[in-house]
C-alpha positions as CSV (number, residue, x, y, z in Angstrom):
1,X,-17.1,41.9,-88.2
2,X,-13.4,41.9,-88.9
3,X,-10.5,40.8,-86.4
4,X,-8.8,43.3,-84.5
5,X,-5.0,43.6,-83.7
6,X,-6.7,42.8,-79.7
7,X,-8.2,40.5,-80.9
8,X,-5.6,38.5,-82.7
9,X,-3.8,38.8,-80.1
10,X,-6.2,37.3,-77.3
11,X,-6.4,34.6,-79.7
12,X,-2.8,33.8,-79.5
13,X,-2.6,34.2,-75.7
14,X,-5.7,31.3,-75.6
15,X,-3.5,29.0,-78.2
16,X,-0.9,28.8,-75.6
17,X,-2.8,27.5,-72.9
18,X,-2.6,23.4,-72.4
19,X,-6.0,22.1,-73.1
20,X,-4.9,18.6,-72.1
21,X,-3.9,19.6,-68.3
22,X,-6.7,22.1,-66.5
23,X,-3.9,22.8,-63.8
24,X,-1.6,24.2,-65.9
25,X,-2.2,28.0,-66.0
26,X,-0.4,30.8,-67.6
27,X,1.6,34.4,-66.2
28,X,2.6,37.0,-68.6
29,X,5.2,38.7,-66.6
30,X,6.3,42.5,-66.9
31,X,8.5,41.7,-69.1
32,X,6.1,40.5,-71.6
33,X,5.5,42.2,-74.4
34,X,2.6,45.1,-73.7
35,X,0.2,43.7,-76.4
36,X,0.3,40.4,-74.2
37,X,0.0,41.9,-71.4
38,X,-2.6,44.0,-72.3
39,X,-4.4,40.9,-74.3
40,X,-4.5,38.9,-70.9
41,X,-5.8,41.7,-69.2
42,X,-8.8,41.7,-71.5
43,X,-9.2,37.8,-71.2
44,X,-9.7,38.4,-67.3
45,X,-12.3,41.2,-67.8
46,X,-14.1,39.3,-70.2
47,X,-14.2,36.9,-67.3
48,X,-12.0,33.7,-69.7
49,X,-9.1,33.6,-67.6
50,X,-8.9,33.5,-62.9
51,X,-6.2,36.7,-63.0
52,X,-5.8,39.8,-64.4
53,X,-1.8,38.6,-65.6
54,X,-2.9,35.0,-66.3
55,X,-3.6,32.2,-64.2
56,X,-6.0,29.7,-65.2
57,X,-8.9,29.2,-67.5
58,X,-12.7,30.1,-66.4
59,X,-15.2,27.2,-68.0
60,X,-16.1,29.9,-70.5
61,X,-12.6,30.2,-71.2
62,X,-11.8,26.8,-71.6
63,X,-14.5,26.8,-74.4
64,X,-13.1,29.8,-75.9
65,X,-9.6,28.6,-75.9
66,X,-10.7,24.9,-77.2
67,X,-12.2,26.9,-80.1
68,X,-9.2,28.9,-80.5
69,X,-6.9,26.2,-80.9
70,X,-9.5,24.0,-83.2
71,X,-9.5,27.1,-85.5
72,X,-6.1,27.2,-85.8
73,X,-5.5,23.7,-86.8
74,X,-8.3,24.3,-89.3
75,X,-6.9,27.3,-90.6
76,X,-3.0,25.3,-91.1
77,X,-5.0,22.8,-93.3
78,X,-3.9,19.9,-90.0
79,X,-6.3,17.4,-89.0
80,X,-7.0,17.5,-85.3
């Protein structure tokens, strides 16, 4: 399986969530590009994040976006 442009780009919308405070949601506004709005709007009806323009990470999505960001720091050759 290969990563899609979606996918890519769900990825990036879980690197910006704040693993270190649960509170701390996201909102992708109108403003925001379509390809993050549209990525968000996947995450919510895949059930990772609480609304359909953001809010805050499900449990599932907390694993998903702690993976994310791991990957990423793998990936840059950093040590967590």
């Amino acid at each position: 399986m290969a990563y899609t442009p979606e996918m890519i780009a769900e990825l990036e919308i879980l690197a910006l969530y704040n693993l270190d405070n649960h509170q701390e949601g996201l909102k992708v506004h109108n403003n925001a590009s379509s390809r993050a709005q549209h990525a968000i709007t996947r995450l919510h009806q895949k059930g990772l994040v609480t609304q359909a323009d953001g809010g805050y990470l499900t449990s599932l999505g907390l694993d998903a976006a702690e993976h994310a960001q791991a990957l990423l720091i793998i990936l840059a050759g950093q040590k967590a």
